[in-house]
VEXVEXDO-672058 format. One line per 5 residues: their letters; for each residue x, y, z of C-alpha. Coordinates in pm, 1 decimal. Layout:
REM residues N
a = X Y Z  ... $
REM end
This chain:
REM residues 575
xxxxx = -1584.7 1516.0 -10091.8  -1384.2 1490.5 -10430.2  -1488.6 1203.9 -10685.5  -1151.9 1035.1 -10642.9  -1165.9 1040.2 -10274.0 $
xxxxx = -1506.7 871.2 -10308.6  -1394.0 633.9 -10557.6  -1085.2 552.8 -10325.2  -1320.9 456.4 -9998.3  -1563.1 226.1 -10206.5 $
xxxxx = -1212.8 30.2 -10311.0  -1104.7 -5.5 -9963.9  -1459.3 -129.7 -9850.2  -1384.6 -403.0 -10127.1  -1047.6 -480.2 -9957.1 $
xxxxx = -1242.4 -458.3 -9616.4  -1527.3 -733.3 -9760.8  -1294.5 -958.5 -9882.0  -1061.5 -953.7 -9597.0  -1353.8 -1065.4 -9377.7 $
xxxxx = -1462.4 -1347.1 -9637.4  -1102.2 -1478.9 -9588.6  -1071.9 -1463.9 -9224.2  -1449.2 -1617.3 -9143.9  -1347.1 -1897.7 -9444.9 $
xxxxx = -1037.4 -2001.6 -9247.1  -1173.9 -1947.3 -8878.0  -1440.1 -2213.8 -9051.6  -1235.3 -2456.3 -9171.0  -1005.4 -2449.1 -8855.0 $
xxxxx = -1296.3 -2492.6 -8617.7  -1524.3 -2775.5 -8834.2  -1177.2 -2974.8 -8843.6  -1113.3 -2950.5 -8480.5  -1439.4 -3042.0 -8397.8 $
xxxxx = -1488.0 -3342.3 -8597.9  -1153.2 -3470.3 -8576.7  -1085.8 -3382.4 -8212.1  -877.4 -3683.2 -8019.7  -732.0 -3686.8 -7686.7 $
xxxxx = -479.5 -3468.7 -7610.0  -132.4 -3484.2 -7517.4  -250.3 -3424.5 -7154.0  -551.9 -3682.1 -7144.5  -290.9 -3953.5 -7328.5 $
xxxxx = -14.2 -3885.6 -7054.2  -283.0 -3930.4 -6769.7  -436.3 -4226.6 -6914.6  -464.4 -4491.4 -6652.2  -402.1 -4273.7 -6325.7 $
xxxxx = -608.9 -4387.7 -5998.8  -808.7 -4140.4 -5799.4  -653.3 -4153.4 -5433.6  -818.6 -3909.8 -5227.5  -1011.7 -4145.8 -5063.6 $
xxxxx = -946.6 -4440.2 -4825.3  -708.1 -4225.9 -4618.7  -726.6 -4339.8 -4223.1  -551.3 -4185.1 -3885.3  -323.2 -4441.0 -3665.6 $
xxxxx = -633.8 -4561.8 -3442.9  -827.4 -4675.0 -3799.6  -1086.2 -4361.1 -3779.8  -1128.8 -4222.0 -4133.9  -905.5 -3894.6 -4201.9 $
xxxxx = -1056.2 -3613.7 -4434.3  -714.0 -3527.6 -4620.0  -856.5 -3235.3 -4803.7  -961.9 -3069.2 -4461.2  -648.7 -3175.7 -4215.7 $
xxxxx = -740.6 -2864.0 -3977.1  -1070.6 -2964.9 -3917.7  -957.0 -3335.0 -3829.6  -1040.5 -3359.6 -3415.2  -681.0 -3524.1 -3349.0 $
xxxxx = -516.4 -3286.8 -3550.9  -314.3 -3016.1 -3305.4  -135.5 -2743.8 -3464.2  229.3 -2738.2 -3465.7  261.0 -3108.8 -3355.0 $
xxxxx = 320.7 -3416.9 -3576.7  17.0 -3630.1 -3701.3  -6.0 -3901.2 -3991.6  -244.2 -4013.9 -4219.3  -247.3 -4365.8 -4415.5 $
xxxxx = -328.9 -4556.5 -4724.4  -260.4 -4904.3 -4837.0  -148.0 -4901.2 -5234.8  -274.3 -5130.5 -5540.9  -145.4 -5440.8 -5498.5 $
xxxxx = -105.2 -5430.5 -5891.1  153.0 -5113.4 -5879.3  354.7 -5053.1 -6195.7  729.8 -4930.3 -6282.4  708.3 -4521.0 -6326.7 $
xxxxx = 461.4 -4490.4 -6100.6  412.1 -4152.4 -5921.5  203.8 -4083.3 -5618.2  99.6 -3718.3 -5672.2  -86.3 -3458.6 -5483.6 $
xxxxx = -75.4 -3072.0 -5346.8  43.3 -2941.3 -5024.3  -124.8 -2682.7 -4853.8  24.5 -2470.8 -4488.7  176.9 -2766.4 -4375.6 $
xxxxx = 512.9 -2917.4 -4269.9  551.9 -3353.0 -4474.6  729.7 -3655.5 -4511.5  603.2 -3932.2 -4745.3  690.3 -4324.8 -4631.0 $
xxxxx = 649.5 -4613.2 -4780.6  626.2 -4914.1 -4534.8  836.8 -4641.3 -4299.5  1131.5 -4550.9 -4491.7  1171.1 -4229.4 -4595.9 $
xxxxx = 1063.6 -4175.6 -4953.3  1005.5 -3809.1 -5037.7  1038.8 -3454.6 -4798.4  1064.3 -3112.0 -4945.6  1376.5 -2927.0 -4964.0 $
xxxxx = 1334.7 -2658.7 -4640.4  1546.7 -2358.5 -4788.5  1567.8 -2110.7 -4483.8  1560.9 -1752.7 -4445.5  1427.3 -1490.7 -4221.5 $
xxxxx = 1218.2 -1358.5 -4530.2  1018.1 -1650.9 -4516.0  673.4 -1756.2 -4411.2  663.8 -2035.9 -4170.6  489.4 -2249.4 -4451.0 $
xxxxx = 564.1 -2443.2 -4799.3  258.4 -2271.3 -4924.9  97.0 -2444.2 -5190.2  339.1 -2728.0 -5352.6  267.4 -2986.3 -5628.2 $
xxxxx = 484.6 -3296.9 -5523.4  560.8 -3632.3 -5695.4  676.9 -3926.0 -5517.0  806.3 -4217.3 -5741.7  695.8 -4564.3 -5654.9 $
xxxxx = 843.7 -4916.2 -5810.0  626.0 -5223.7 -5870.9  771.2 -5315.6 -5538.7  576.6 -5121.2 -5355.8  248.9 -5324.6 -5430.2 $
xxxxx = 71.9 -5366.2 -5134.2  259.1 -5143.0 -4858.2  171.1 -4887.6 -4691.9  189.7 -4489.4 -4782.9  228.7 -4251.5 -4466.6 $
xxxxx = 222.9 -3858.3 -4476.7  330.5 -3794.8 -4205.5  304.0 -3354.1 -4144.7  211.3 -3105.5 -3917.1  -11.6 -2797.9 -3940.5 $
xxxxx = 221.6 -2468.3 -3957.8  -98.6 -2224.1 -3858.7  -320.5 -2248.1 -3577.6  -638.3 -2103.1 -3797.8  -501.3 -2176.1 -4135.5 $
xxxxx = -648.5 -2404.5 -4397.1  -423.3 -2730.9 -4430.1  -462.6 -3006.1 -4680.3  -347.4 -3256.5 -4893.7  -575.1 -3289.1 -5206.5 $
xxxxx = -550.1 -3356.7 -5567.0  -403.8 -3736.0 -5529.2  -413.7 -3955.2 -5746.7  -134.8 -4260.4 -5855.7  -10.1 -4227.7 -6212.0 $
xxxxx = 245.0 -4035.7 -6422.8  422.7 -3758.7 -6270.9  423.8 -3656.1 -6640.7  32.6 -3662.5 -6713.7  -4.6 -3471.4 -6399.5 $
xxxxx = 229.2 -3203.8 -6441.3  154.3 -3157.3 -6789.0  -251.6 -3156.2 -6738.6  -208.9 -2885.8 -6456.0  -49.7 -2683.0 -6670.5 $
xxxxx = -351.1 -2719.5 -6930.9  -611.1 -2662.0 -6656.7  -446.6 -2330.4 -6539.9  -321.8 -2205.8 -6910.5  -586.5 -1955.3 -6958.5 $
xxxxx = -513.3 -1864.5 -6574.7  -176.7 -1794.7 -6628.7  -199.9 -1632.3 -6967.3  -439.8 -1420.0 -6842.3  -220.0 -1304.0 -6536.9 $
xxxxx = 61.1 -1250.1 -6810.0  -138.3 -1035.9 -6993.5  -239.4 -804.6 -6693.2  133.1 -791.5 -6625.5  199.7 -657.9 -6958.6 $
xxxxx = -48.9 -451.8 -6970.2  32.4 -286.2 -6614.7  381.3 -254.4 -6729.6  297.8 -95.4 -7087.6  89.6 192.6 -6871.0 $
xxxxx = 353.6 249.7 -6690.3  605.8 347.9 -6986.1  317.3 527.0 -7178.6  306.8 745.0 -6842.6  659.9 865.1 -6921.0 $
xxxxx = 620.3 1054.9 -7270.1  241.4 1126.7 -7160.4  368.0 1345.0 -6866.7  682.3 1533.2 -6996.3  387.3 1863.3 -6971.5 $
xxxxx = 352.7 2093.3 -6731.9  37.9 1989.9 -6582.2  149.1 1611.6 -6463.4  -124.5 1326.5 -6436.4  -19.1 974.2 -6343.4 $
xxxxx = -382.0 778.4 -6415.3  -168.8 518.3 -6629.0  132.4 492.5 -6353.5  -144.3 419.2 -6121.8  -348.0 194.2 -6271.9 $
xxxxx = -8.6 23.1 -6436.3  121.3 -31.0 -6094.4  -248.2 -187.2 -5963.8  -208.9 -435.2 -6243.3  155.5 -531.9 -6150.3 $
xxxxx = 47.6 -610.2 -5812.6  -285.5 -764.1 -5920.8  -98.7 -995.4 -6145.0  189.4 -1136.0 -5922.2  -70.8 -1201.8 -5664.3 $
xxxxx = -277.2 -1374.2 -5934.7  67.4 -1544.0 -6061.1  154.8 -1672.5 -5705.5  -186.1 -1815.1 -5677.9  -183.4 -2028.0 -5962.1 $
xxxxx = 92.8 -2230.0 -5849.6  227.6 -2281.0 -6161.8  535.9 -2032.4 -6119.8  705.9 -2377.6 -5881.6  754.1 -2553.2 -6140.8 $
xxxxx = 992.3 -2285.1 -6278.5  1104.7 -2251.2 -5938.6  1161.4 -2495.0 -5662.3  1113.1 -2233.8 -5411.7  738.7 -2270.4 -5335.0 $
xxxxx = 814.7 -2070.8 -4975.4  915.6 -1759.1 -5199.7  611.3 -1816.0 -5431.9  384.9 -1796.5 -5080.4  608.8 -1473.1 -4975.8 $
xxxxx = 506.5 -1335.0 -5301.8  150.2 -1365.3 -5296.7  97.7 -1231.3 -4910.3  343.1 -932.9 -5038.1  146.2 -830.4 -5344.7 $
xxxxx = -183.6 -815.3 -5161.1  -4.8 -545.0 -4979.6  83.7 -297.9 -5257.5  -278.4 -289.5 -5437.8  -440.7 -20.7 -5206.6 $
xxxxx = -193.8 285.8 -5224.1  -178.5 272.3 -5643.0  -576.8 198.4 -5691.6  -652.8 520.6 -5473.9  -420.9 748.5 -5641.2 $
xxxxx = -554.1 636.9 -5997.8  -923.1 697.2 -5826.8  -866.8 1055.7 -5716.8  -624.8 1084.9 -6053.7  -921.8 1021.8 -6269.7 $
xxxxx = -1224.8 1044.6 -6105.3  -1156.4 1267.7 -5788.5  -1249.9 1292.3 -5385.7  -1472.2 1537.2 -5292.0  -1322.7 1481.3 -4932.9 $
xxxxx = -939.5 1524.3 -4926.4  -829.4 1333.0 -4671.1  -939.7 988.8 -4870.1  -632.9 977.1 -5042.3  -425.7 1027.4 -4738.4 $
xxxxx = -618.4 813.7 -4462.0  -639.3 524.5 -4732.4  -245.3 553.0 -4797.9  -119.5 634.6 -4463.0  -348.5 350.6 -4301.0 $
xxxxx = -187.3 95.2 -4578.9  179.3 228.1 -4529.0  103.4 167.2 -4134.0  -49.2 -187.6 -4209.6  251.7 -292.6 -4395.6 $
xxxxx = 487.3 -124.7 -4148.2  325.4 -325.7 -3859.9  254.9 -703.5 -4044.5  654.9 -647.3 -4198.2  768.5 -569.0 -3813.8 $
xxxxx = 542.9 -886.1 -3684.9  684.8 -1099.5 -3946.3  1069.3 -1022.3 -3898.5  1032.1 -1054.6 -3541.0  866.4 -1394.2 -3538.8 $
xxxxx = 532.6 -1314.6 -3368.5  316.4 -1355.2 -3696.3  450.5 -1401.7 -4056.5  282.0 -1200.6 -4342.0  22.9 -1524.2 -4396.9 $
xxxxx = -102.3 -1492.2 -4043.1  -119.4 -1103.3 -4070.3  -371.9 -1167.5 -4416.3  -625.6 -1059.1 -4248.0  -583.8 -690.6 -4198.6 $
xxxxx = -411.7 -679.0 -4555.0  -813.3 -810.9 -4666.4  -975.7 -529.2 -4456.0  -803.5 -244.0 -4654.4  -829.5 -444.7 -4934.7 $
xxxxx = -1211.9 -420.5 -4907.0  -1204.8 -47.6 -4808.4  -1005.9 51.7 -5143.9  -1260.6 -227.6 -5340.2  -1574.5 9.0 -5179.9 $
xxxxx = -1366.6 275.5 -5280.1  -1371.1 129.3 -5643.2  -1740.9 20.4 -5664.4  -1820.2 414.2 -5530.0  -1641.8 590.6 -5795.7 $
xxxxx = -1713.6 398.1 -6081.0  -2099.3 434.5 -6012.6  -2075.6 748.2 -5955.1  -1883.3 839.5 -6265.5  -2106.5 602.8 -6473.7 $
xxxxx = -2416.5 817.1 -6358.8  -2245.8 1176.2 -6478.6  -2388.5 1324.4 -6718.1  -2138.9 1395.8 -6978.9  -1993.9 1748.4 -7039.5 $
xxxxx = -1923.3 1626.7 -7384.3  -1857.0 1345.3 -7682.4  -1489.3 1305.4 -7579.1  -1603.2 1218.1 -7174.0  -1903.6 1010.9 -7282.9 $
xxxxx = -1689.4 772.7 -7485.5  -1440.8 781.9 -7159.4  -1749.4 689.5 -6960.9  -1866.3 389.7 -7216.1  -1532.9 236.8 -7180.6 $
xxxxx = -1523.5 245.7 -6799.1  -1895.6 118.8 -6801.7  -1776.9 -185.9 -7025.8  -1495.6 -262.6 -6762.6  -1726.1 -217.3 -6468.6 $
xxxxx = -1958.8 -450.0 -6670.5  -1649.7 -696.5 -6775.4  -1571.4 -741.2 -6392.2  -1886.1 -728.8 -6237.4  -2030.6 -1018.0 -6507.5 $
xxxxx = -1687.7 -1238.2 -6408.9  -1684.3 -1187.0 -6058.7  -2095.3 -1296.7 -6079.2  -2019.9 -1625.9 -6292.7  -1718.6 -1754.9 -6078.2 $
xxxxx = -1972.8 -1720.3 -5788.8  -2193.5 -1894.5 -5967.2  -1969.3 -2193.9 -6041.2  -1805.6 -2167.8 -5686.7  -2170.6 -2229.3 -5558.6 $
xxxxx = -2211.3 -2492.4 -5766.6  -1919.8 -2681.7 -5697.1  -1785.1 -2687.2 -6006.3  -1441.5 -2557.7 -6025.8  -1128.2 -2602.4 -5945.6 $
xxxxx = -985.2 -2255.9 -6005.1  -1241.5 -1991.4 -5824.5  -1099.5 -1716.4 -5979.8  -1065.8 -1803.8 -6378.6  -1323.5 -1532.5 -6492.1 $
xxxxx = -1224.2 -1250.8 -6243.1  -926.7 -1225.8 -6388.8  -1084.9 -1208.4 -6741.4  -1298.9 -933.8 -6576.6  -1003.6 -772.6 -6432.3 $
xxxxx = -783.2 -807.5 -6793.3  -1085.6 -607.1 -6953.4  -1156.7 -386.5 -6653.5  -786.3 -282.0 -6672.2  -811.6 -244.1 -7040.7 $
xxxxx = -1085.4 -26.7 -7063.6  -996.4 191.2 -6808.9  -650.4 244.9 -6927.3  -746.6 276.6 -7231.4  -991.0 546.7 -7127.6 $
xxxxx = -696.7 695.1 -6941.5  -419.0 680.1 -7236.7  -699.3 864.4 -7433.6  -759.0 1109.4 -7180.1  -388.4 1191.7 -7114.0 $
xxxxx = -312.7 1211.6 -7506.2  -613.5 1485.0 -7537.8  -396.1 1636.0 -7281.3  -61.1 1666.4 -7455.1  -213.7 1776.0 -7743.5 $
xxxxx = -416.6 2086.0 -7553.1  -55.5 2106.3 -7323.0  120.0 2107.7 -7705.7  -112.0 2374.3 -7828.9  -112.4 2555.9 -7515.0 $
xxxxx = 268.1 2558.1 -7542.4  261.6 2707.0 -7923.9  49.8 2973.6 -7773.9  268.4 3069.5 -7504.7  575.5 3067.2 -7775.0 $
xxxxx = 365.3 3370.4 -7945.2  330.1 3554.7 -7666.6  673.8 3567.1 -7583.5  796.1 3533.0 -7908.4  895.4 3822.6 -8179.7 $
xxxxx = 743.0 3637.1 -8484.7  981.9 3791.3 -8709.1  1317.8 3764.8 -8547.6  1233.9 3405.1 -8328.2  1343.2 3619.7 -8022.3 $
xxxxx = 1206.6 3718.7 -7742.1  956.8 3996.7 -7746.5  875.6 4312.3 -7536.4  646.7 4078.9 -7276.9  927.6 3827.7 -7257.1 $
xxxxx = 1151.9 4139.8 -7173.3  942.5 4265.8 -6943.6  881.3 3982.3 -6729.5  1294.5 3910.7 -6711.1  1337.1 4271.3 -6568.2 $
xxxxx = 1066.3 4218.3 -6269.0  1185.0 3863.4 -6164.7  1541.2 4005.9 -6206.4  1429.2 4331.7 -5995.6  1337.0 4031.8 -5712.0 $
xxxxx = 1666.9 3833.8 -5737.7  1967.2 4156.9 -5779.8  2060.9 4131.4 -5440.2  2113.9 3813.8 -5431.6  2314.1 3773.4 -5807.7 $
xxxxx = 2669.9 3868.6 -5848.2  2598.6 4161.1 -6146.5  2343.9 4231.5 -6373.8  2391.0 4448.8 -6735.6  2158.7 4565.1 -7023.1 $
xxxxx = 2282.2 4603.1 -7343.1  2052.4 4799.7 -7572.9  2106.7 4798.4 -8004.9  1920.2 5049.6 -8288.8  1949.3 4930.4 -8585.4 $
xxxxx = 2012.2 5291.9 -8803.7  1826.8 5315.6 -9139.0  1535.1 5062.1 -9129.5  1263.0 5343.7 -9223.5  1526.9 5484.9 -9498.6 $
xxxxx = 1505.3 5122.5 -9600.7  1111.2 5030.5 -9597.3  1072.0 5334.7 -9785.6  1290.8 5324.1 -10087.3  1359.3 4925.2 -10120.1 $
xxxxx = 1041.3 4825.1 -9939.8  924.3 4703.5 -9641.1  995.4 4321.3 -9760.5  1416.8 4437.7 -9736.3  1344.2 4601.2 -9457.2 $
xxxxx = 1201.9 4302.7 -9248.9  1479.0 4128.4 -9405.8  1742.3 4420.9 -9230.8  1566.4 4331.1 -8870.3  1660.2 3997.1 -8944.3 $
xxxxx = 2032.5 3977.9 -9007.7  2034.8 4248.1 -8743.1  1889.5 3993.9 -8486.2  2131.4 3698.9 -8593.4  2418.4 3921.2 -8593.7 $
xxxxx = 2297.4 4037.9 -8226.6  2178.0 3755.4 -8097.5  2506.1 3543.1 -8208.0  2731.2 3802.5 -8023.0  2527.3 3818.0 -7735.3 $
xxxxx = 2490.1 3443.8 -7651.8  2899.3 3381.5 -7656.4  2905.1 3539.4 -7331.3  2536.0 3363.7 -7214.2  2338.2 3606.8 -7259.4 $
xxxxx = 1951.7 3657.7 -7370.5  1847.1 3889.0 -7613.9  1474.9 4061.7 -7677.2  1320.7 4228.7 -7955.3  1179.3 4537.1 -7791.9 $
xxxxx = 1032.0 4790.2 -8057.9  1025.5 4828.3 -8434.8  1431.4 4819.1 -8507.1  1517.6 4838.7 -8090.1  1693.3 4540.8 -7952.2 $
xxxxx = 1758.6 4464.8 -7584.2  1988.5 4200.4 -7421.1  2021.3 4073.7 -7015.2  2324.0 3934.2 -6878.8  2362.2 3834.8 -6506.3 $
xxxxx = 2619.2 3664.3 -6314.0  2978.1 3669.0 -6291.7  3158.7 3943.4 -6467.8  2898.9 4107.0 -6627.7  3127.3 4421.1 -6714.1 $
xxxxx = 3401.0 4222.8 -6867.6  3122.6 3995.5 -7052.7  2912.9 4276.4 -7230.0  3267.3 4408.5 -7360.6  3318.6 4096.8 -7539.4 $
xxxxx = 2956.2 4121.5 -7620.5  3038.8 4447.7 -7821.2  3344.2 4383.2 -7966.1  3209.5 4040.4 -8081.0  2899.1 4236.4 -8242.8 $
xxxxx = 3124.9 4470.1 -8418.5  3300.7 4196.2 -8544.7  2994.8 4028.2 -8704.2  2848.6 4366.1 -8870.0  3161.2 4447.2 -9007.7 $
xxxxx = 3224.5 4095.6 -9155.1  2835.5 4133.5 -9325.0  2930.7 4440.1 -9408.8  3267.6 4381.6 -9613.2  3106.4 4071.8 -9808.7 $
xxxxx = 3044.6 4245.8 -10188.1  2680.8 4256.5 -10286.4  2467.4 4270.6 -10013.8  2152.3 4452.1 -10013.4  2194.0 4711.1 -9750.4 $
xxxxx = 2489.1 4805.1 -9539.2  2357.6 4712.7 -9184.6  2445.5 4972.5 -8873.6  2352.4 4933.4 -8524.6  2406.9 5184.2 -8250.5 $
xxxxx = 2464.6 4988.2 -7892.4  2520.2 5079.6 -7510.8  2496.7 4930.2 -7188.4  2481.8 4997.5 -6814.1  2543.3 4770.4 -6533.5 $
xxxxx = 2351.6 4757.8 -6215.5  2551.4 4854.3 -5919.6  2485.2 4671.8 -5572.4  2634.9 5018.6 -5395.8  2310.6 5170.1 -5470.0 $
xxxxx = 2058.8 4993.0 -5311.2  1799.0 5168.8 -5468.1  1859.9 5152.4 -5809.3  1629.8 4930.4 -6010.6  1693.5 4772.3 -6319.1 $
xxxxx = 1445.5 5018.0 -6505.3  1738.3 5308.2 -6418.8  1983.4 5042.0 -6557.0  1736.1 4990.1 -6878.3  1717.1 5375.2 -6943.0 $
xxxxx = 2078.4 5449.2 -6908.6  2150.6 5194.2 -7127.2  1906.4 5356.8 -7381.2  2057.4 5687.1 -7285.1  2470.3 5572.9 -7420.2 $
xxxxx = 2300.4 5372.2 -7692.1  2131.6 5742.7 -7829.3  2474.0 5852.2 -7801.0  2620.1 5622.3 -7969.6  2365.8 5632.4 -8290.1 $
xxxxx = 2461.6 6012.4 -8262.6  2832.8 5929.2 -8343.0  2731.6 5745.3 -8604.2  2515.3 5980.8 -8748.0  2743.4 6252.5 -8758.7 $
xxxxx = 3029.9 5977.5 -8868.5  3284.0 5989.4 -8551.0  3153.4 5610.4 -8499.5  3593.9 5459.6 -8478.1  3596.9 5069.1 -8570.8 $
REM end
């Protein structure tokens, strides 16, 4: 390594150093600050002062009624109207809300029996039969001090969970605004997946424009898009930018659905099946499973929530599928550097997701947590990372050999002097010509000498001569392609040229007359090196004699374009 290069790295390590001072200095300050000046925030302020409500909630006979668990409630029958009560403060304020989620069933609030709040019922055969989960806010006036608040509902599944939990009286405000602040990292996190699903997807496009197609990043992109609209829906926070919480529900039972196919393709795409009829069992069972819960659902015998349950089963297959092939790939031994960095990324997603999905059990266990799921999807952010990370890295090694295998493929059909094709490239054109005659309207072979290139070589040297072969190409090739043709460089100063089609006659006339043209013009401009002059003929396959082949074409081409550089030779050439 040179001195200055040396010197150069030691100056960025000083950058690097001093960089890090800054970052860890403010990182410091910010945190200290925070930590001894934290307050209450925004949320906590706006939710000062709201009452608990959950409890003290009592059927029409008096009996005590467990709101958070309406299905398990003995005079609860599905489908048929029930109510529960509650006597408020007698000390109610103005702005006032009573709040609290709705889960799988069909409400009214009253107040004292008039109507006070009921969800807008948009309809549509799309639909599930439910609200889904809805965040509602009833307001309440100083009025109301003392009366009685009914719910008054009715299950909308036979085996579903229903319940009305998270009460409490206070501002609608403080509520909203401290739901949001539970479920941020939630919903940031489901964001994130989402872009990171659809960023895959579009680095699948320039990653696959080779020959030899893999769609690992498609795959995975499009298991992320459905893993993060089902995480979306499930966060409820999407109704308060919609009022739709029925199309919210719709979503989440839908995307459920369209994990399985994509996560088994990116399996066998990067990993695999030693059996081959994984891939299309897996797939075809999903396709069928959606085929028969979309039929159930549009023809009212079960919605796409009461058909959750086989949508879970191949759910669980394709998440065996995924614990299988990730152990299996994390014990290979590695074939090389390149695969064993692939492998230590995949392990640290495996690891990410395994060491979220353990913790949220954990707290679930424990009682906790409102949100079951927060770390999972942390898991499932870095499992999707790593893996497509792993799998952008792996595809880009690809272009690059598909590049280089490309470049090597130009040289062996390439003349490296001329940029045309070569003998090979000629070659190959005749046989899958030979295959297709019968079947194309004409075929012709034109065949050029260029006269005087050893002449040349020996007296100006071989560097003019090379330079001879060259305007001889251009001058060839240029003629050649006005009437779509392709033209070969076949020996030292032979050239050969294919047409096929339509009037292949009439085309390698204008082919001829056009190359003329261009020699002559060379020819008349004052000071060239050499005077260039090329012998040509041509023969045209004819269909009347089945047996022919296009070699007999080749060599009586060859033959008229021998008798041509004879006329020239003994100067009866006419221009």
């Amino acid at each position: 390594m040179s001195k200055s290069k040396t010197k150069d790295i030691k100056k960025n390590r000083i950058y690097h150093i001093t960089y890090a001072v800054m970052i860890t200095f403010i990182l410091t300050m910010v945190v200290s600050a925070a930590v001894v000046n934290r307050g209450k925030s925004p949320a906590e302020q706006l939710s000062e002062g709201n009452i608990a409500f959950g409890e003290g909630w009592y059927l029409e006979d008096g009996s005590a009624a467990d709101v958070s668990h309406l299905n398990k409630i003995s005079s609860v029958t599905p489908y048929q109207e029930q109510s529960v009560y509650h006597r408020l403060p007698d000390d109610l304020e103005e702005g006032i809300s009573f709040c609290f989620r709705a889960k799988n069933i069909d409400y009214q609030v009253y107040v004292d029996g008039e109507l006070r709040y009921e969800p807008m019922r948009r309809e549509s055969i799309v639909y599930n039969k439910s609200f889904g989960n809805r965040w509602n806010y009833v307001p309440l006036y100083s009025s109301d001090s003392g009366k009685i608040v009914e719910v008054c509902f009715h299950t909308v599944y036979e085996g579903g969970r229903a319940c009305i939990d998270n009460l409490c009286l206070g501002s609608a405000a403080g509520e909203i605004v401290t739901t949001f602040t539970e479920k941020a990292v939630a919903f940031s996190t489901c964001l994130l997946i989402l872009f990171v699903g659809l960023l895959l997807i579009v680095a699948d496009i320039p990653a696959n424009l080779q020959m030899h197609k893999n769609h690992e990043l498609l795959y995975l992109g499009l298991f992320a898009i459905g893993i993060a609209l089902w995480c979306l829906a499930e966060t409820s926070l999407l109704q308060f930018y919609t009022d739709d919480s029925r199309l919210i529900q719709l979503l989440s039972c839908c995307s459920l659905m369209i994990i399985p196919i994509p996560l088994v393709l990116y399996l066998d795409a990067a990993f695999g099946f030693k059996r081959k009829m994984v891939v299309p069992v897996i797939c075809g069972l999903s396709a069928a499973e959606f085929f028969i819960c979309t039929v159930l659902h549009f023809t009212g015998v079960k919605d796409y929530h009461e058909t959750l349950t086989l949508c879970h089963v191949m759910l669980a297959v394709s998440a065996f599928l995924l614990l299988y092939s990730i152990l299996k790939n994390t014990f290979r031994k590695g074939k090389s550097k390149i695969r064993n960095v692939y492998k230590i990324l995949r392990t640290i997603g495996f690891m990410g997701l395994s060491f979220a999905a353990a913790i949220d059990i954990i707290r679930y266990y424990r009682g906790r947590t409102s949100d079951n799921a927060m770390f999972v999807r942390i898991g499932l952010l870095i499992f999707i990372l790593c893996y497509g990370s792993s799998s952008l890295e792996k595809m880009i090694n690809a272009v690059k050999l598909g590049v280089q295998s490309e470049f090597v493929s130009q040289l062996a059909y390439r003349d490296g002097l001329t940029g045309i094709g070569n003998r090979t490239a000629f070659q190959e054109r005749l046989v899958e010509l030979e295959k297709e005659k019968k079947q194309l309207p004409g075929i012709a072979i034109i065949m050029f000498d260029v006269n005087d290139l050893k002449l040349i070589n020996d007296n100006q040297g071989h560097q003019k001569g090379d330079q001879l072969l060259m305007c001889s190409a251009e001058i060839i090739k240029t003629a050649v392609d006005s009437v779509m043709g392709t033209c070969y460089r076949i020996g030292g100063d032979e050239f050969a040229c294919i047409l096929s089609g339509e009037d292949v006659d009439e085309r390698c006339e204008k082919a001829i007359v056009c190359f003329k043209k261009n020699m002559d013009d060379y020819n008349s401009v004052e000071g060239q090196p050499f005077r260039i002059s090329i012998a040509s003929g041509y023969a045209v396959y004819d269909k009347l004699q089945e047996k022919e082949m296009l070699m007999d074409v080749y060599q009586q081409a060859d033959v008229r374009m021998y008798e041509n550089k004879k006329q020239i030779k003994a100067g009866h050439q006419i221009r």
